[in-house]
C-alpha positions in Angstrom: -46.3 -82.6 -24.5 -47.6 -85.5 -26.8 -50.0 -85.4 -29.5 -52.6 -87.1 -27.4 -52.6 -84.8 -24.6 -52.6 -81.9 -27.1 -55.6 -83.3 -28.9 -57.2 -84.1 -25.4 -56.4 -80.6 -24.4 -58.1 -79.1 -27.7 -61.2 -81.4 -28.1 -61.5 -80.7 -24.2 -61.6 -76.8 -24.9 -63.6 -76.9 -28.0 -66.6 -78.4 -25.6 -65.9 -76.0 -22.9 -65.9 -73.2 -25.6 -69.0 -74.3 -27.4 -71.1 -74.8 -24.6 -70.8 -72.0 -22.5 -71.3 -69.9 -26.0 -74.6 -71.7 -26.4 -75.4 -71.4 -22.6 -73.9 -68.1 -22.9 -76.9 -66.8 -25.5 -79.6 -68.6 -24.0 -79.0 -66.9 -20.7 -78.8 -63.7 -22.5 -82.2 -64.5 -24.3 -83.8 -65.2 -21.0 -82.3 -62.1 -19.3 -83.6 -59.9 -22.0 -87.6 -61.4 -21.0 -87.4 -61.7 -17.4 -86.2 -57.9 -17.9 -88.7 -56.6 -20.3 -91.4 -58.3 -18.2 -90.2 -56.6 -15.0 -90.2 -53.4 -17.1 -93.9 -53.9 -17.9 -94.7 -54.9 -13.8 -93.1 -51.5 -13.0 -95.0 -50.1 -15.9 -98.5 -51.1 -14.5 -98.2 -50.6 -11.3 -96.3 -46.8 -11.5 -99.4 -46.0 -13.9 -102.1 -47.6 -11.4 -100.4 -46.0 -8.1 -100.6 -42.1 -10.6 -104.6 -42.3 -11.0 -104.9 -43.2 -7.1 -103.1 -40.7 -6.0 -104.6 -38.3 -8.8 -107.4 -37.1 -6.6 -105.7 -36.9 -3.0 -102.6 -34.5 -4.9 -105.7 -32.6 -6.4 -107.6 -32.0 -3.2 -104.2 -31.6 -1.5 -104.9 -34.4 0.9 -101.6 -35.3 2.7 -103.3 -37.7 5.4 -104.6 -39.3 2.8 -101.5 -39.5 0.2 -100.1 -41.2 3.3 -103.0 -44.0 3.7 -102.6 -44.7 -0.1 -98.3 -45.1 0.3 -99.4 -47.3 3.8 -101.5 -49.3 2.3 -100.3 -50.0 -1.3 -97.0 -50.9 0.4 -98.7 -53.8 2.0 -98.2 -55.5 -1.1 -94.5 -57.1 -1.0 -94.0 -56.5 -4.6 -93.5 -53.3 -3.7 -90.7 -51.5 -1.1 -91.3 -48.2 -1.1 -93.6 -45.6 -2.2 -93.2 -41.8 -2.8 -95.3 -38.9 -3.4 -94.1 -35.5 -4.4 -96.4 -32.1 -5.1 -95.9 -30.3 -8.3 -92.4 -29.0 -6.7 -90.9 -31.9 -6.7 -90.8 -31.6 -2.9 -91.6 -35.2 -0.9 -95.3 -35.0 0.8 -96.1 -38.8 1.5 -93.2 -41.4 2.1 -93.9 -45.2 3.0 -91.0 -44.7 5.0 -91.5 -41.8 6.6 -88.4 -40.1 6.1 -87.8 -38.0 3.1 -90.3 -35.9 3.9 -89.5 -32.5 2.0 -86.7 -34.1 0.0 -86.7 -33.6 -3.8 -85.1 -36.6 -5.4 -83.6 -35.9 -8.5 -85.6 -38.9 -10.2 -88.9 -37.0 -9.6 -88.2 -34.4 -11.0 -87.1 -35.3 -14.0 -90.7 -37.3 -14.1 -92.2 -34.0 -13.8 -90.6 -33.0 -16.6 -91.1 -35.7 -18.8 -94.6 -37.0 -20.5 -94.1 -40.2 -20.1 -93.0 -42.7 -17.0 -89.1 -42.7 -16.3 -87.5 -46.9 -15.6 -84.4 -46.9 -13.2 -82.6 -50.2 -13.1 -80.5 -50.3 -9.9 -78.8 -53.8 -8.8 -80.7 -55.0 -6.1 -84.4 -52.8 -6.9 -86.3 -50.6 -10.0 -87.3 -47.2 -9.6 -90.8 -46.0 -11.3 -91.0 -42.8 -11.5 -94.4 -40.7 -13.1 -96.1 -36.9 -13.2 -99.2 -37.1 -12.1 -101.4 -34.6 -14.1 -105.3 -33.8 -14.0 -107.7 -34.5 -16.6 -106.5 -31.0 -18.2 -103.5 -32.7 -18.3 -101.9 -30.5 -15.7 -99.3 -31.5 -13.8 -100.3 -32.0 -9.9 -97.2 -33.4 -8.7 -95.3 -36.8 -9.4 -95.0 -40.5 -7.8 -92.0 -42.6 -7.1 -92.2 -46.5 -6.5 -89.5 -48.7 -5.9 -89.3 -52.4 -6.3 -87.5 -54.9 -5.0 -86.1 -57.4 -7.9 -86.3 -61.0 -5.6 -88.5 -62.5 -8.3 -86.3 -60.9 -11.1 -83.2 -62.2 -9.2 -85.4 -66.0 -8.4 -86.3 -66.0 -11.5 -82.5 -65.1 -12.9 -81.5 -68.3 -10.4 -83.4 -70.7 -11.7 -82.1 -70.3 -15.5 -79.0 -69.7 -14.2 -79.3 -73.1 -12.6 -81.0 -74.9 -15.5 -77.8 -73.1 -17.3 -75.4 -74.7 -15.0 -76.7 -78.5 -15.3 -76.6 -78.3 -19.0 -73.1 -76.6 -18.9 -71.8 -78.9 -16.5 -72.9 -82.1 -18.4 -71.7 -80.8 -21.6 -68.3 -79.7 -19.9 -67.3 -82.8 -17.8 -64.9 -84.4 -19.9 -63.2 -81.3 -20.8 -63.1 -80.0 -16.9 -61.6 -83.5 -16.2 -58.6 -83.1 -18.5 -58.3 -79.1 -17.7 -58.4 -80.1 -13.9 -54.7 -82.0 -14.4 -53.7 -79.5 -16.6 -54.3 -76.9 -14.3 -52.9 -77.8 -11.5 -49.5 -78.0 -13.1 -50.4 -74.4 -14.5 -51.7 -73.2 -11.7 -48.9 -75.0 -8.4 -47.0 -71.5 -7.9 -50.4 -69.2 -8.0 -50.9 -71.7 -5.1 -48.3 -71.2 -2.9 -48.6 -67.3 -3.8 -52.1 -67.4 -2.8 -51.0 -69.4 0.7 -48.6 -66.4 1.6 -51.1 -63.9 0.8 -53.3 -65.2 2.8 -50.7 -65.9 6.0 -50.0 -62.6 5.3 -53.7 -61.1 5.7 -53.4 -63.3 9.1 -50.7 -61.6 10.5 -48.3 -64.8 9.9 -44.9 -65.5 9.5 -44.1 -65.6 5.8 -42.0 -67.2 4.2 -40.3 -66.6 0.7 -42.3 -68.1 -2.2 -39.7 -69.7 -5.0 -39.4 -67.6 -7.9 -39.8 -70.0 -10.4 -42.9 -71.4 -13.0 -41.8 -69.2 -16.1 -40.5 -65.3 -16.8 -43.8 -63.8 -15.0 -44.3 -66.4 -12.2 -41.1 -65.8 -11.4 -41.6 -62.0 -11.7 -44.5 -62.0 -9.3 -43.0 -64.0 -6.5 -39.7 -61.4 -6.3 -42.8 -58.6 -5.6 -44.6 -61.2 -3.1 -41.1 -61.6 -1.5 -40.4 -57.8 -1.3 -44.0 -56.9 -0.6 -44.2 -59.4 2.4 -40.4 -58.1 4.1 -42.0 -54.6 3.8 -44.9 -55.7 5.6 -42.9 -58.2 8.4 -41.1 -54.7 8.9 -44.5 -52.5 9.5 -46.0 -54.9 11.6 -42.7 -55.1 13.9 -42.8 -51.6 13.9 -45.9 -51.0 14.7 -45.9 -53.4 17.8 -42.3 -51.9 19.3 -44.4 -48.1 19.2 -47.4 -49.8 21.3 -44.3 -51.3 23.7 -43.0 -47.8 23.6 -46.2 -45.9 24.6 -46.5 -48.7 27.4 -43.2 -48.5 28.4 -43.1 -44.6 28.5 -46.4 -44.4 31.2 -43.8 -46.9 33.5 -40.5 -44.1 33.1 -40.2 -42.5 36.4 -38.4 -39.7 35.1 -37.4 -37.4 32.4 -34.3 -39.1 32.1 -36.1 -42.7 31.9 -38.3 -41.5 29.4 -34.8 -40.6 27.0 -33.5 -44.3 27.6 -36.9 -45.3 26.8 -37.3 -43.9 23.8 -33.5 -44.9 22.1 -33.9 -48.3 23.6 -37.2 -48.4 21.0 -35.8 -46.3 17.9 -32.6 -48.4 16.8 -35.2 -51.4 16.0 -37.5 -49.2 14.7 -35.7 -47.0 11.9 -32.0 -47.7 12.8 -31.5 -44.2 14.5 -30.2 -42.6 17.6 -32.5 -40.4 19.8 -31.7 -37.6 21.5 -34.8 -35.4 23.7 -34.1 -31.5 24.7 -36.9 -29.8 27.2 -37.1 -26.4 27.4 -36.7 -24.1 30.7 -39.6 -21.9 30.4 -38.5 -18.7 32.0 -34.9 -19.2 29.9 -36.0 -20.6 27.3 -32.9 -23.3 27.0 -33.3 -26.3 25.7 -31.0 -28.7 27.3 -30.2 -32.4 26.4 -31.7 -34.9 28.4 -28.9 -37.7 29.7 -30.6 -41.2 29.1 -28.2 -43.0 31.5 -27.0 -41.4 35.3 -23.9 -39.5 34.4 -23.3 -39.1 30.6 -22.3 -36.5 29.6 -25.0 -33.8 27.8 -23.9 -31.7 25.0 -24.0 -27.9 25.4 -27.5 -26.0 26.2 -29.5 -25.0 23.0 -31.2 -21.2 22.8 -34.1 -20.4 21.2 -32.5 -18.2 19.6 -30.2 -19.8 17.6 -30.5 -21.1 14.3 -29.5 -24.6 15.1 -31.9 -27.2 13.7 -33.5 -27.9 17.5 -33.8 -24.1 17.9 -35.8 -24.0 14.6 -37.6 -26.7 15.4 -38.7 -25.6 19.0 -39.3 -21.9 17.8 -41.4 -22.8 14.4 -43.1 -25.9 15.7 -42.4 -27.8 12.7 -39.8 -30.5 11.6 -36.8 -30.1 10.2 -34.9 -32.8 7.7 -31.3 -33.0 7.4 -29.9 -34.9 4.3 -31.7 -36.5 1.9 -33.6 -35.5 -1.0 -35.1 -32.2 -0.1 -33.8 -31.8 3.1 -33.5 -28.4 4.8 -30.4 -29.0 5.4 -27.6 -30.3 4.3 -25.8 -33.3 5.5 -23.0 -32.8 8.2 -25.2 -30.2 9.4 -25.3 -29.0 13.2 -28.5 -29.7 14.6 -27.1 -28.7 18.1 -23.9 -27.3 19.6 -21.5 -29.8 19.1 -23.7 -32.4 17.2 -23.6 -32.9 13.9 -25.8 -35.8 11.5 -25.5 -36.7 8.1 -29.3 -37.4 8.1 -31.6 -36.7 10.3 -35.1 -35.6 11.6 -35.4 -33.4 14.4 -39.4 -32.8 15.5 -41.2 -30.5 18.3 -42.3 -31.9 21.4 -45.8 -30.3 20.5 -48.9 -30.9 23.0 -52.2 -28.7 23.9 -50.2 -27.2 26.5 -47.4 -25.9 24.2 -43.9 -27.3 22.9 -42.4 -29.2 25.9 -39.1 -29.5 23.8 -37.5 -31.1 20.9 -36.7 -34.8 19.5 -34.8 -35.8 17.4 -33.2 -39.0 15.2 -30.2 -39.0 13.9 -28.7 -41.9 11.8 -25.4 -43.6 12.8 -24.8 -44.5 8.9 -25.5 -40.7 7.6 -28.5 -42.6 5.5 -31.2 -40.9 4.2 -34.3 -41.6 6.7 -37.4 -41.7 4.3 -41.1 -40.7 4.1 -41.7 -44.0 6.6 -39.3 -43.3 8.9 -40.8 -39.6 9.3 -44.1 -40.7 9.8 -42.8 -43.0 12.0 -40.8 -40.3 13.8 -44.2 -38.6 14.0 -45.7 -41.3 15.4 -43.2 -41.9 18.3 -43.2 -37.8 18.6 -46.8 -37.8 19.5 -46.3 -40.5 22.2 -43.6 -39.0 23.7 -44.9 -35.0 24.2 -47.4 -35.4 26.6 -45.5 -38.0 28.9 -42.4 -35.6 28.9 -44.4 -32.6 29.7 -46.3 -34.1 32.2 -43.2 -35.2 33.9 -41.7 -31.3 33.1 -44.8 -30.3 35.3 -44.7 -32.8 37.8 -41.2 -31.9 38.6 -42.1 -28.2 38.5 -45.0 -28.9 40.8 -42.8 -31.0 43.4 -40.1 -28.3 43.5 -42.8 -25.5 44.1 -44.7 -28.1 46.6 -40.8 -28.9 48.4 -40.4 -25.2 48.4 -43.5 -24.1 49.9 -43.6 -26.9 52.6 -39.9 -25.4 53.7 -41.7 -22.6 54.4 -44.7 -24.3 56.9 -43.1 -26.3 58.7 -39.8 -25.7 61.1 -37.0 -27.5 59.6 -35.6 -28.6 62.9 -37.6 -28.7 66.7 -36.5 -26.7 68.8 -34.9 -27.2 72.5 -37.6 -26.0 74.7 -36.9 -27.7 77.7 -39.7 -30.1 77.6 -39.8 -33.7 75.8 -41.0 -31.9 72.4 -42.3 -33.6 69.4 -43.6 -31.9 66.5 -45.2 -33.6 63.2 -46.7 -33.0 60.0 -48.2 -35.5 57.7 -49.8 -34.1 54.8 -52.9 -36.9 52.8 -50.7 -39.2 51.1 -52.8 -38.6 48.0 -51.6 -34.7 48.0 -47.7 -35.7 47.0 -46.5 -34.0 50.1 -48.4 -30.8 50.2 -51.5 -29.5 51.8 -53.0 -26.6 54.1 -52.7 -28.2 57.8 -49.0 -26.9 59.4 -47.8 -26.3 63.2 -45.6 -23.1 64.2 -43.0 -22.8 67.6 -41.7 -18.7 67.9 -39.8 -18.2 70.6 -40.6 -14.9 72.2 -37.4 -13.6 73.9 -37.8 -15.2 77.1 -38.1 -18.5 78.2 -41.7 -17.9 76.8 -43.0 -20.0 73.3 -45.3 -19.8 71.3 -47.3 -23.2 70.1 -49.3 -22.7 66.6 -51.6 -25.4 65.1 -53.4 -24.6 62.0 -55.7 -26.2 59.3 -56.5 -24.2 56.2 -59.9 -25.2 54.2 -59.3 -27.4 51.3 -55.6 -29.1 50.3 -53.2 -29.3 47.8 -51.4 -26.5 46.5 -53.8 -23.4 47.0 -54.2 -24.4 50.5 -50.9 -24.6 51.1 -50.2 -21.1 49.7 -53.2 -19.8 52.2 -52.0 -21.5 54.8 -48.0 -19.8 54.1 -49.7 -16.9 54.2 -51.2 -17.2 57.7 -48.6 -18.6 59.1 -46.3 -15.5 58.7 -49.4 -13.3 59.5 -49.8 -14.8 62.9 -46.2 -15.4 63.7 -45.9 -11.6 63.0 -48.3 -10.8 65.4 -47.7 -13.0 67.9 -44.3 -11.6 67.9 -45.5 -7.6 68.0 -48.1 -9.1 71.2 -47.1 -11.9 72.7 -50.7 -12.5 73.1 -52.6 -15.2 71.7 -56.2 -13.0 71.9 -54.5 -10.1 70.8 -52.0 -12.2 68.2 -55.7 -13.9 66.5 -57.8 -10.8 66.7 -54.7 -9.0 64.5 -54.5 -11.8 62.1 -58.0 -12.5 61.3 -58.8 -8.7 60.4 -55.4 -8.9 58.1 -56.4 -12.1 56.7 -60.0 -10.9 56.1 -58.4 -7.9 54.0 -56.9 -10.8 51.7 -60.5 -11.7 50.4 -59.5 -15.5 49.4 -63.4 -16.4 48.9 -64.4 -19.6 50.6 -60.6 -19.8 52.1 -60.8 -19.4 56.1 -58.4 -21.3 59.1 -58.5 -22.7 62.1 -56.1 -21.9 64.7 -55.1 -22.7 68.3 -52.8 -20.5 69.8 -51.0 -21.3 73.1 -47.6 -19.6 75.2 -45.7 -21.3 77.2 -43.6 -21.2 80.0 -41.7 -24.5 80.2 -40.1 -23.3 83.7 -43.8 -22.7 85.3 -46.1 -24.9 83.1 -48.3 -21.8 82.7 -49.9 -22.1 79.2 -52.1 -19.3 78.2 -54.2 -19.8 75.1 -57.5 -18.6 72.7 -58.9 -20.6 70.0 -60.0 -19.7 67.0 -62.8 -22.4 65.6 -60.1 -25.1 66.4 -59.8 -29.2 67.2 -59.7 -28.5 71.1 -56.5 -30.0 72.3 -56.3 -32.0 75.4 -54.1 -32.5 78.2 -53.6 -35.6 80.0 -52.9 -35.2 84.0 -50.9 -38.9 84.5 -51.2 -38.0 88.4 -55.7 -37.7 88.6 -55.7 -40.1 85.1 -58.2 -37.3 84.1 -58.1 -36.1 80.3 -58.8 -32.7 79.7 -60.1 -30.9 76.7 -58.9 -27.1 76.0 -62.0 -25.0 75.3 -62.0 -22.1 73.7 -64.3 -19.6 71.7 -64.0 -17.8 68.3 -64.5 -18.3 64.6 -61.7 -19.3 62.2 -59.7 -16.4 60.7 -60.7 -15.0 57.5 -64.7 -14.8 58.1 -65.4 -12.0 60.0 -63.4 -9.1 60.8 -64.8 -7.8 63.8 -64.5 -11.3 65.5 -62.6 -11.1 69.0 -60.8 -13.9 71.1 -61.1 -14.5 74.7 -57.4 -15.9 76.5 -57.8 -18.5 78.4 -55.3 -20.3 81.2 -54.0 -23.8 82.4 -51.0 -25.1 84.2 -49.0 -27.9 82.9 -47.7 -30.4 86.0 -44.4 -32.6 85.8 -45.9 -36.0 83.8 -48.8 -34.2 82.0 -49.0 -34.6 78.5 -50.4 -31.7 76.0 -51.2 -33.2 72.6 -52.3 -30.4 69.9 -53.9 -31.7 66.6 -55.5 -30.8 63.3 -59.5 -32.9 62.1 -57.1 -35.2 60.1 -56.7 -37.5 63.3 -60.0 -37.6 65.0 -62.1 -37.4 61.4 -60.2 -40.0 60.4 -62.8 -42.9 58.8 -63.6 -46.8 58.4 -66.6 -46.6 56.4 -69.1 -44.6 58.4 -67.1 -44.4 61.4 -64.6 -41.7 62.8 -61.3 -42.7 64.9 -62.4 -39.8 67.3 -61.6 -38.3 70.7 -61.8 -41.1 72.8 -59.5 -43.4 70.4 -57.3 -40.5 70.3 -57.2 -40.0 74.2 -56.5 -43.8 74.5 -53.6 -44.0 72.4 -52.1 -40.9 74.5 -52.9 -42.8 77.8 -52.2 -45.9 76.9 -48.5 -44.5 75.9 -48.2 -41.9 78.8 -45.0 -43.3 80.0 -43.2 -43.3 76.3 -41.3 -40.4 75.2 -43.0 -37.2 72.9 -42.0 -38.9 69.8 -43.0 -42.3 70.6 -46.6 -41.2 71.3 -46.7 -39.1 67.7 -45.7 -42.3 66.1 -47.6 -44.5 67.6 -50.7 -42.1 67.7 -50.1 -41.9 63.4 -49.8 -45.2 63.3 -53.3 -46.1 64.7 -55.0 -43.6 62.8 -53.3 -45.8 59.8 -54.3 -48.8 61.5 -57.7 -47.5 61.6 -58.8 -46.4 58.5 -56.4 -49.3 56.7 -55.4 -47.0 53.9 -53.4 -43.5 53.3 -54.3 -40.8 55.3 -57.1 -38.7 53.5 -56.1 -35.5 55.6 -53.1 -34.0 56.3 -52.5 -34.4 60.3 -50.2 -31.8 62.1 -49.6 -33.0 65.4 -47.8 -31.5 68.6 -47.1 -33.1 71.7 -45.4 -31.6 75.0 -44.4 -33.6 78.0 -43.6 -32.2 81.0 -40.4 -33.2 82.7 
């Protein structure tokens, strides 16, 4: 640097210096006044607001306490007014909401003899006992004032201040400015990445150059920005992965979900265990179709899943104070030089285990655990939600096994037997059909429709099936076979739980069909050879109301062509809006398709009810239909 520029460097800095000194003290000097002269403002006015509210305190005149806060408060010198009884409690409040409050500030006025001054940065308190002309004290009054003319008045000097600063200063700013900027050129492009940084932007590294601590704060700007690249990236691969995992179909998905997200995330293997409640294994989940699993965990082992299942808690293996040591089995068969193995913990209980395991053996730290937390919390509820949607559709498959035949029979008519439970019910619901054979050339033709759907239907309606099919078998009588069920089923006291039933025998060689109703969709019979549709009537409530009901047996013969069609309220209550497919739709279809076989006419008869409404079926629909040869 020359002599010139030095010298034009110092003369420059002596201004600076020397003005803003004498600027400096003059501000001070005016600071002190405009001060002391808000001090005597809050003086006069604390004082005048204690003699008007003397008298009110004295009479113990709330209302009017209040008009003298309301109305003093008009003035706009003034933001707030308090009043407090001798207690220190808060009786009048221009704001109207510390009523009963006992700010500390008041009662240190009540203490005191004299008015207490509290400077706060954007208002003054005021604080004074009010006492009596005995000089008793009656209570105390708290003003606060707003410091815009303080802080005006501040503004103005400060601006006065500035033009004389900045005309004294010039010259020297000029020569700093040039100076500065050669100073000052790696702050700037450390103050560009921080900002990029604060934006979420790509960062790149700053030079580490500009002298020993320039060059010191760009390595920690370098390091601090790659830790931050690496949170952000992490953090947006754990929202993929809680999107992703609501899109895995099964348990299985949700494992190749999960390790497809952990390598990028902390550099680690994942590996999921779900428990079998009633044996309480945990076994390994396989993330692709047919890997090989390792060997079933039990609770009661002292493997690192076991103790992390039983104990709800996490358990570290290698690293500084980890549980266990490294090489450690955390399973049968699988052993990690690091790791951290976590319950699968939810509201509903511990759905099983996860954990991450390190390839390298390296010691996963406090970010990779919280992070393993993180991605631990995502995953529990979608794996047990899946545990008990499997459970659910094994117990739903295993129940429907149990409504409907698993194969129609040969009854020597064109036979064709459905059920169709609402689409929204995942297979399972309270509607079913029944064909017994009775011994001889005799069957028996069961449609039912339990109240309600889903699962507790379902188990009603398993439950009346095997009533009436063991009564129909003992009688061989519809009446006698619904009167026998209804009293058993009215024994099972299922409030609100009742089902409709029609109950028919048939004799395929004869086409006698003897049946009884009980609160039933009346089926109907179409005779191809009069084109007349006939509706089976019948009397009696559904089973499970009333246990003395009784059932009347009723008789038709079936002709060579006719066409009986039995059917649960999911056909004919069918909607579009406010309007139901019906009987006559239903009779259509079944005339309209007279000449097509049994099955065709349950398709197509399913089909329209689709058509129809233009959506899934809202009901289940158990259908049976018999044509004569």
């Amino acid at each position: 640097m020359s002599t010139r520029v030095r010298a034009t460097l110092i003369t420059a800095a002596f201004l600076v210096v020397l003005t803003l000194t004498l600027i400096g003290i003059w501000l001070l000097l005016q600071g002190r006044y405009l001060r002391e002269e808000q001090y005597r403002r809050v003086y006069v006015v604390t004082h005048l607001i204690e003699e008007v509210s003397q008298g009110p305190l004295e009479e113990g005149n709330i209302l009017r306490l209040a008009r003298v806060a309301d109305d003093t408060i008009a003035d706009r010198s003034i933001s707030r007014i308090m009043v407090s009884d001798r207690t220190g409690a808060v009786v009048a409040d221009s704001d109207h909401e510390a009523y009963g409050v006992r700010p500390r500030l008041m009662a240190r006025a009540l203490r005191s003899e004299d008015e207490i001054v509290v400077a706060r940065p954007d208002h003054w308190w005021g604080a004074i006992a009010v006492r009596n002309e005995a000089g008793q004290v009656l209570g105390a009054v708290m003003v606060r004032f707003p410091t815009e003319s303080l802080v005006s008045a501040q503004r103005r000097t400060w601006i006065i201040g500035l033009v004389m600063a900045l005309t004294g200063i010039l010259l020297g700013s000029v020569l700093a400015y040039f100076a500065a900027r050669i100073v000052t050129r790696p702050l700037d492009r450390l103050l560009e990445g921080i900002r990029r940084l604060q934006a979420g932007e790509a960062v790149e590294p700053i030079p580490e150059s500009g002298g020993p601590e320039l060059a010191e704060i760009g390595r920690a700007f370098n390091e601090m920005s790659g830790t931050v690249r690496q949170r952000v990236r992490r953090l947006e691969l754990l929202n993929q992965l809680a999107a992703d995992l609501s899109l895995a179909g099964n348990i299985s998905a949700i494992a190749y979900t999960v390790r497809r997200y952990t390598m990028p995330m902390i550099n680690a293997e994942s590996f999921i265990w779900v428990v079998d409640p009633l044996s309480r294994v945990l076994t390994m989940v396989p993330t692709e179709e047919g890997e090989s699993v390792g060997e079933p965990v039990s609770a009661s082992s002292r493997s690192a899943v076991a103790v992390a299942f039983v104990e709800r808690r996490m358990v570290v293996v290698g690293g500084e104070g980890g549980e266990m040591p490294p090489g450690s089995e955390i399973a049968p068969g699988l052993t990690a030089g690091s790791a951290i193995v976590l319950p699968l913990i939810t509201n509903e209980g511990v759905a099983g285990v996860l954990a991450m395991v390190s390839p390298t053996g390296r010691w996963m730290g406090k970010e990779d655990i919280a992070l393993t937390w993180a991605i631990s919390n995502s995953v529990a509820p979608v794996v047990m939600a899946r545990l008990r949607a499997e459970t659910q559709s094994r117990a739903a498959a295993t129940l429907q096994s149990l409504l409907v035949p698993a194969e129609t029979p040969e009854m020597g008519v064109d036979l064709s037997a459905v059920y169709t439970p609402a689409e929204e019910m995942a297979g399972l619901g309270g509607d079913y059909y029944d064909l017994i054979p009775l011994g001889d050339s005799r069957w028996c033709i069961v449609v039912g429709d339990t109240s309600g759907k889903g699962l507790e239907a379902a188990q009603h309606t398993a439950t009346a099936k095997y009533v009436i099919r063991s009564y129909v078998l003992e009688y061989g009588d519809p009446a006698d076979a619904l009167y026998w069920s209804n009293r058993a089923l009215v024994l099972q006291e299922q409030a609100g739980r009742f089902i409709t039933v029609f109950c028919g025998v048939l004799d395929p060689d004869t086409g006698a069909l003897t049946f009884a109703n009980a609160g039933h969709t009346l089926p109907l019979i179409y005779h191809p050879a009069s084109g007349l549709v006939e509706y089976l009537s019948g009397q009696g409530l559904a089973l499970g109301i009333m246990a003395e009901e009784s059932y009347t047996d009723s008789a038709v013969r079936l002709h060579s062509g006719d066409i009986f069609c039995a059917y649960t309220d999911g056909i004919t209550e069918a909607r579009r809006g406010s309007e139901w497919f019906g009987d006559r739709r239903l009779s259509e279809v079944v005339v309209e398709n007279s000449r097509r076989s049994a099955r065709e006419i349950c398709d197509t008869l399913l089909q329209e009810v689709r058509d129809f409404t233009g959506e899934a079926l809202r009901d289940d629909v158990a259908l049976v239909v018999i044509k004569m040869p």
